[in-house]
DOMAR-795320 format. One record per atom (N, C-alpha, C): residue in one letter; atom name; x, y, z. Coordinates in Angstrom, 1 decimal. Each point is the difference from the previous one (the first is absolute). Example, Ala and Ser with C-alpha at 12.3 -4.5 7.8 and 13.67 -1.06 7.14 Angstrom:
% DOMAR-795320
+-----+------+--------+--------+--------+
! res ! atom !      X !      Y !      Z !
+-----+------+--------+--------+--------+
!   A !    N !   13.2 !   -5.7 !    7.8 !
!   A !   CA !   -0.9 !    1.2 !    0.0 !
!   A !    C !    0.9 !    1.2 !    0.0 !
!   S !    N !   -0.4 !    1.1 !   -0.7 !
!   S !   CA !    0.9 !    1.1 !    0.0 !
!   S !    C !   -0.8 !    1.1 !    0.8 !
+-----+------+--------+--------+--------+
***
This chain:
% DOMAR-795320
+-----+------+--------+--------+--------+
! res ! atom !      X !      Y !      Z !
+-----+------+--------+--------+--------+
!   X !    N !   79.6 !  -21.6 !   57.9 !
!   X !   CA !    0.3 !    0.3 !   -1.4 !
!   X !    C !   -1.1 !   -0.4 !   -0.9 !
!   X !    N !   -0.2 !    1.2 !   -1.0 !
!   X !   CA !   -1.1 !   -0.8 !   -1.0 !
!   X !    C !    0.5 !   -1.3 !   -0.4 !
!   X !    N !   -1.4 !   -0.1 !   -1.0 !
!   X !   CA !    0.2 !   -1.4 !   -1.0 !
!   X !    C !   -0.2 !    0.5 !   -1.2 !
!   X !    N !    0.5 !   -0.6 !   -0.9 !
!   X !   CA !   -0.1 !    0.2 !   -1.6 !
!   X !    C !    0.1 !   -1.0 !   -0.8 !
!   X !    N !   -0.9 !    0.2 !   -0.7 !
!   X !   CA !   -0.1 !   -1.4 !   -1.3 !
!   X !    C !    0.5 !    0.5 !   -1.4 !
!   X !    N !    1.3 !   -0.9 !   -0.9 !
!   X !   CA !    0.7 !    0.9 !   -1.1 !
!   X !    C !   -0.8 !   -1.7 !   -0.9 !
!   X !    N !    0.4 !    0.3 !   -1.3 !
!   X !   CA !   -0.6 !   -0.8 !   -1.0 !
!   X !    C !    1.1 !   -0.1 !   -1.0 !
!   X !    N !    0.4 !   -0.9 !   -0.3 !
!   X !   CA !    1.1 !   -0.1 !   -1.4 !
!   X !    C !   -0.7 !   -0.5 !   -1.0 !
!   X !    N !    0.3 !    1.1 !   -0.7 !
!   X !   CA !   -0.7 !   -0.2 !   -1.5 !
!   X !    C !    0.1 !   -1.3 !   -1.0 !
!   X !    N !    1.7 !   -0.3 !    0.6 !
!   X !   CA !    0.5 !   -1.2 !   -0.7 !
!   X !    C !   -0.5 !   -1.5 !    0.3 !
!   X !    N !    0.1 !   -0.1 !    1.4 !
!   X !   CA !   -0.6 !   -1.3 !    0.4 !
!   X !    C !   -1.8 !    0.1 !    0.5 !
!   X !    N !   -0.6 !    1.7 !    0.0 !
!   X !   CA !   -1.4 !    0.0 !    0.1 !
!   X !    C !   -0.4 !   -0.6 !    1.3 !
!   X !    N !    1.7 !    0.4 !    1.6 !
!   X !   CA !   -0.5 !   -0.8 !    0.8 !
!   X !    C !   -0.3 !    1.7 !    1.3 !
!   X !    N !   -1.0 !   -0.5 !    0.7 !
!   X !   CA !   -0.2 !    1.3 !    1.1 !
!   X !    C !    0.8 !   -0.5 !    1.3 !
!   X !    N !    0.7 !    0.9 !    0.4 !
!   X !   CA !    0.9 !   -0.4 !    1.6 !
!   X !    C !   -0.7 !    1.0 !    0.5 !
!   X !    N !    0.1 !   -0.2 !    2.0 !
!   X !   CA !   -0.3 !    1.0 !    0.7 !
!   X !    C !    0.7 !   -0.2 !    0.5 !
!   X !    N !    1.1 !    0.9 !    0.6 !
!   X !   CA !    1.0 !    0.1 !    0.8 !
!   X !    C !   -0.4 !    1.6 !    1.4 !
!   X !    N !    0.6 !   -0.1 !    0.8 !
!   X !   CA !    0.3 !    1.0 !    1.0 !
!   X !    C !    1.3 !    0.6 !   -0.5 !
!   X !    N !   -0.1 !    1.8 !    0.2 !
!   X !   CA !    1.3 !    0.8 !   -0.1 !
!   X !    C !   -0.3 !    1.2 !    0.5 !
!   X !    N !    0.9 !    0.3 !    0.5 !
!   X !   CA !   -0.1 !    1.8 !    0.2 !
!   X !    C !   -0.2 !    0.8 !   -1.0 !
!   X !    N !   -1.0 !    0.7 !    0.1 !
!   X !   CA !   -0.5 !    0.9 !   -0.9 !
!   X !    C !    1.4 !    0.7 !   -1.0 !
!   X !    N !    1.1 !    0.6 !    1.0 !
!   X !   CA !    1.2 !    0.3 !   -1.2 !
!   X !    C !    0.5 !   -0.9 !   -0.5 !
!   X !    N !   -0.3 !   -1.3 !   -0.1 !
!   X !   CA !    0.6 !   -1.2 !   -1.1 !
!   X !    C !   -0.3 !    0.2 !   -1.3 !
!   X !    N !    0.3 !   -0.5 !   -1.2 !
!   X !   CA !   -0.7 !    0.1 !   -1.1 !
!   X !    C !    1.1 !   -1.7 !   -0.5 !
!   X !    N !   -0.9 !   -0.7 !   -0.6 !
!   X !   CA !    0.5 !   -1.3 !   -0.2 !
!   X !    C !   -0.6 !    0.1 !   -1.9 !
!   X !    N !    1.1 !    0.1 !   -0.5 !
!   X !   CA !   -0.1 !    0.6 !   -1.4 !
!   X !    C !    0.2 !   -1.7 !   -1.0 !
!   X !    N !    0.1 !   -1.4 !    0.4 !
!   X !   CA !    0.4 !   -1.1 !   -0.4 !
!   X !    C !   -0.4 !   -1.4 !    0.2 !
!   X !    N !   -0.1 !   -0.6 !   -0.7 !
!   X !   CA !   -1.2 !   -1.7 !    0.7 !
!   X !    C !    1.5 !   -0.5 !    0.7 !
!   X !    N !    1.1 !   -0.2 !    0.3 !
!   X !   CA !    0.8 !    0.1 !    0.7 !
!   X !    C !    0.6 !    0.5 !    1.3 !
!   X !    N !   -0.3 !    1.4 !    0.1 !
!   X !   CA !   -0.3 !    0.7 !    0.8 !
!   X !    C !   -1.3 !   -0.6 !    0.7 !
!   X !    N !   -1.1 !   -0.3 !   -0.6 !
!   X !   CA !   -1.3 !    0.0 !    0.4 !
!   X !    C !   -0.2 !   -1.5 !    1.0 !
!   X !    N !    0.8 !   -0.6 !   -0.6 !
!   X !   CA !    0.5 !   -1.6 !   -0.1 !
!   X !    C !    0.4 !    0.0 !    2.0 !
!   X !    N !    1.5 !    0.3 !    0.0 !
!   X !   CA !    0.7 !    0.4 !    0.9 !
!   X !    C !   -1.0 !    0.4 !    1.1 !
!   X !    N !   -0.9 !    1.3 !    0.2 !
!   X !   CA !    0.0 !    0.8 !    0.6 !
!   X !    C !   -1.6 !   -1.2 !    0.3 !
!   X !    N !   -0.8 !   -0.7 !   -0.7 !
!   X !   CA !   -1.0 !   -0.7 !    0.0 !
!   X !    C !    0.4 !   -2.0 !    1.1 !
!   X !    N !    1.2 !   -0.1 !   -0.6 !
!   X !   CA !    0.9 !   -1.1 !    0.5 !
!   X !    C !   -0.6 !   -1.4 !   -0.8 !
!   X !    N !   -0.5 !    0.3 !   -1.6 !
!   X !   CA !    0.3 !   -1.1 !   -0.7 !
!   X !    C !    0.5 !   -0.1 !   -0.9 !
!   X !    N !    0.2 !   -0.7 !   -0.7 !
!   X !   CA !    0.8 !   -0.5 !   -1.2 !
!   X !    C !   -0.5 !    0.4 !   -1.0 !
!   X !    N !    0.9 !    1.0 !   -0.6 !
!   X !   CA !   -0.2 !    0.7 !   -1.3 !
!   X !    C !   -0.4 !   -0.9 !   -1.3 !
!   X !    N !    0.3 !   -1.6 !    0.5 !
!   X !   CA !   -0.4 !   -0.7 !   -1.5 !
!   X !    C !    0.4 !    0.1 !   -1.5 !
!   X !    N !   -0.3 !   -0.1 !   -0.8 !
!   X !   CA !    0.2 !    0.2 !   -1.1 !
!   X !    C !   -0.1 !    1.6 !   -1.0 !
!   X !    N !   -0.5 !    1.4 !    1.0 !
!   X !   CA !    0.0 !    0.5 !   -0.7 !
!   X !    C !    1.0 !    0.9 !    0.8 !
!   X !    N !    0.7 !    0.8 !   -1.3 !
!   X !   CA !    1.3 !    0.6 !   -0.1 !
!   X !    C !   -0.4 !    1.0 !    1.7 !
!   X !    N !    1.6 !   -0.2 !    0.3 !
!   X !   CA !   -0.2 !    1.3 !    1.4 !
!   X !    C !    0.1 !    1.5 !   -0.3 !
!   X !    N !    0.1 !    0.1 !   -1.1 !
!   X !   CA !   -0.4 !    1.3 !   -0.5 !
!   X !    C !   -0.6 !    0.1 !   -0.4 !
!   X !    N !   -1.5 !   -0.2 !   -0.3 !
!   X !   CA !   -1.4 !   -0.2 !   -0.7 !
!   X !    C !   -0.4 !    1.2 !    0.8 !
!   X !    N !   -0.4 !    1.4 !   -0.2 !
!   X !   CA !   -0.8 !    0.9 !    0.2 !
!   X !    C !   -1.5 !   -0.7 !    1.0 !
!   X !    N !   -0.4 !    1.1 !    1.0 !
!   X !   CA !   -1.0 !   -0.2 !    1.0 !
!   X !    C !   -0.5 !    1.5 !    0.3 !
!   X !    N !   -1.6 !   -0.5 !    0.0 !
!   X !   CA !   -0.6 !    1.3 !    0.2 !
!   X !    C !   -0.6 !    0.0 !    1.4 !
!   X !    N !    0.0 !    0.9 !    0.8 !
!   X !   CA !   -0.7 !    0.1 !    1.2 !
!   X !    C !   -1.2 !    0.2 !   -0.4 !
!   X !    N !   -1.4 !   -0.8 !    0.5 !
!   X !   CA !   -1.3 !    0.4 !   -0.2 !
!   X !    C !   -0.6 !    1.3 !    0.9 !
!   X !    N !   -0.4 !    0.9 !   -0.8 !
!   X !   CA !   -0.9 !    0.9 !    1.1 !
!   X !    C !   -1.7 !   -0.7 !    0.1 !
!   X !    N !    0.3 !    0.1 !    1.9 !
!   X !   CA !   -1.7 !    0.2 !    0.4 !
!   X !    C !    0.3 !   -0.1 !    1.3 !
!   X !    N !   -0.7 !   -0.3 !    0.8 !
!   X !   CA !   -0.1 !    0.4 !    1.1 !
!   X !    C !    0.3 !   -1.4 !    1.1 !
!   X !    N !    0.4 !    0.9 !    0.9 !
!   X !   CA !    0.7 !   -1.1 !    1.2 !
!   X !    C !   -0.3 !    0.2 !    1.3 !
!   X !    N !   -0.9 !   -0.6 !    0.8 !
!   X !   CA !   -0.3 !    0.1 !    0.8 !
!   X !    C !    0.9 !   -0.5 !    1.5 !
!   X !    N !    0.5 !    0.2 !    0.8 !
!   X !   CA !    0.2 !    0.1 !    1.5 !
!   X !    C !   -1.3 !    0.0 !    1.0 !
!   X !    N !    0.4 !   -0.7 !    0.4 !
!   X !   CA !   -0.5 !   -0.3 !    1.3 !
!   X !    C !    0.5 !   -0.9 !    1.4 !
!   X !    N !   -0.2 !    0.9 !    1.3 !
!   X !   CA !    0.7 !   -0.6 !    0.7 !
!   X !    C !   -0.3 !   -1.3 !    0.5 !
!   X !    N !    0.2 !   -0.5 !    0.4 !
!   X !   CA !    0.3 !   -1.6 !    0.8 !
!   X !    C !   -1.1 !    0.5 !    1.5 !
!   X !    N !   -0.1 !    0.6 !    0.3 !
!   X !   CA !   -1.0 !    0.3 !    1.1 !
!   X !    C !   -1.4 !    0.4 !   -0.5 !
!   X !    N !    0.0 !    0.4 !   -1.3 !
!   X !   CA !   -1.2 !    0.6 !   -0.5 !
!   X !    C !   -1.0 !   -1.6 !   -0.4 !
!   X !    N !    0.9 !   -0.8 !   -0.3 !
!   X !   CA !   -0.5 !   -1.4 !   -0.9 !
!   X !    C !   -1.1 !   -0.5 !    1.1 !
!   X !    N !   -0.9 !   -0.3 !   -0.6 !
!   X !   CA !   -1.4 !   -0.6 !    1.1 !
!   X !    C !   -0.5 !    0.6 !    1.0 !
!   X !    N !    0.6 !    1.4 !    0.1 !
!   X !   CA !   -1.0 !    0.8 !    1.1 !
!   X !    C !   -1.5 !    0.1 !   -0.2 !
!   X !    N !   -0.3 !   -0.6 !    1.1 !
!   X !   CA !   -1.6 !    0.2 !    0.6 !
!   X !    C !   -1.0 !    1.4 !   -0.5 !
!   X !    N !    0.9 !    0.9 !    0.8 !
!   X !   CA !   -0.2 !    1.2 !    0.4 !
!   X !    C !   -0.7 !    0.9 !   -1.5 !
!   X !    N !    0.1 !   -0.6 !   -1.3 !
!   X !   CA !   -0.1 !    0.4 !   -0.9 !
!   X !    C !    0.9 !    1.5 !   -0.5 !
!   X !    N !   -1.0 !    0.5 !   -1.1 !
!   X !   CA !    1.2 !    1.3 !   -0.6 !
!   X !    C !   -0.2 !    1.1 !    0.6 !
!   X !    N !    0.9 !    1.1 !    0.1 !
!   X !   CA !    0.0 !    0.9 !    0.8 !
!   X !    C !   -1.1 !    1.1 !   -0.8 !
!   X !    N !   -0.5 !   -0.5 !   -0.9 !
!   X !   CA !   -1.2 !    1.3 !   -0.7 !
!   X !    C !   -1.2 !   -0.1 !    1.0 !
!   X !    N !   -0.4 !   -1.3 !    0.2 !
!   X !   CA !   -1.2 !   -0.5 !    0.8 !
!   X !    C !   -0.2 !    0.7 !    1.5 !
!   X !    N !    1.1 !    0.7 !    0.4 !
!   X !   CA !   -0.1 !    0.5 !    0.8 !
!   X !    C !    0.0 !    1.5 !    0.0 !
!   X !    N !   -0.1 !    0.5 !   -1.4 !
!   X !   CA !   -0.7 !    1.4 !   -0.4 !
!   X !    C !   -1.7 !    0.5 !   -0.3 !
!   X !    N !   -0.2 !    0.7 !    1.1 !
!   X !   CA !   -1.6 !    0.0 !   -0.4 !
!   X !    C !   -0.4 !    0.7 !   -1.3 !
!   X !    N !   -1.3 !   -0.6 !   -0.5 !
!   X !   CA !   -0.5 !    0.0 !   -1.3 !
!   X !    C !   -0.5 !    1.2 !   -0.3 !
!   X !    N !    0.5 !    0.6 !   -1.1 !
!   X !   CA !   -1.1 !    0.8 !    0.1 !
!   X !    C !   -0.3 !    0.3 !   -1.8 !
!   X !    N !   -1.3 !    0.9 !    0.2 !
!   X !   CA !   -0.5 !    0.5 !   -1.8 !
!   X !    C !    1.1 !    0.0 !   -0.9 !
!   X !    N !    0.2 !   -1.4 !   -0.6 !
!   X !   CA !    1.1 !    0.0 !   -1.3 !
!   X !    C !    1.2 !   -0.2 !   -0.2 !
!   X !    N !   -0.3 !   -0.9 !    1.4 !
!   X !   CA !    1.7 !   -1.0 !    0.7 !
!   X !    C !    0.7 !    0.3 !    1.2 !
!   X !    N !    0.8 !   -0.2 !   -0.1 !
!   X !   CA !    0.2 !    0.3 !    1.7 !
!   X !    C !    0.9 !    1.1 !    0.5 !
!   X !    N !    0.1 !    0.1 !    1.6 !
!   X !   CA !    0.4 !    1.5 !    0.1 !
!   X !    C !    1.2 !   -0.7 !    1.0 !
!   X !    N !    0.8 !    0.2 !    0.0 !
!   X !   CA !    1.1 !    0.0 !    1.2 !
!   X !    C !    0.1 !    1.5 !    1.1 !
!   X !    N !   -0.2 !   -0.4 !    1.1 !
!   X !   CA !    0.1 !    0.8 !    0.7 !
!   X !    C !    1.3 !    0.9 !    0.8 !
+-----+------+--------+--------+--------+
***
């Protein structure tokens, strides 16, 4: 499942939670719940914005390989490289 960071305007705080892409968590209560802390002092209906940018994945087998990236293994040629 992705990850997603939402931001409430009211308390100016950033959560990253995990959800399935068809989720939409529209609430710092909602956001609260689905994050597993304590909503605190600001209202559980306080509006939350999903941040766009970008989210990277990567597997658990990819982390620390040796072997380096799979481009290095495309030969070079006049003005970058060619895959065969």
């Amino acid at each position: 499942m992705p990850t997603y960071e939402y931001h409430c305007p009211s308390n100016d705080r950033l959560v990253t939670v995990v959800h399935k892409m068809a989720e939409d968590l529209h609430t710092w209560g909602e956001l609260c719940a689905r994050a597993g802390i304590d909503c605190g002092d600001t209202p559980v209906d306080a509006s939350i914005a999903k941040r766009i940018g970008w989210t990277i994945i990567a597997k658990s087998d990819n982390l620390g390989c040796d072997a380096g990236p799979p481009i290095d293994m495309a030969p070079l040629i006049k003005g970058g490289f060619h895959a065969q």
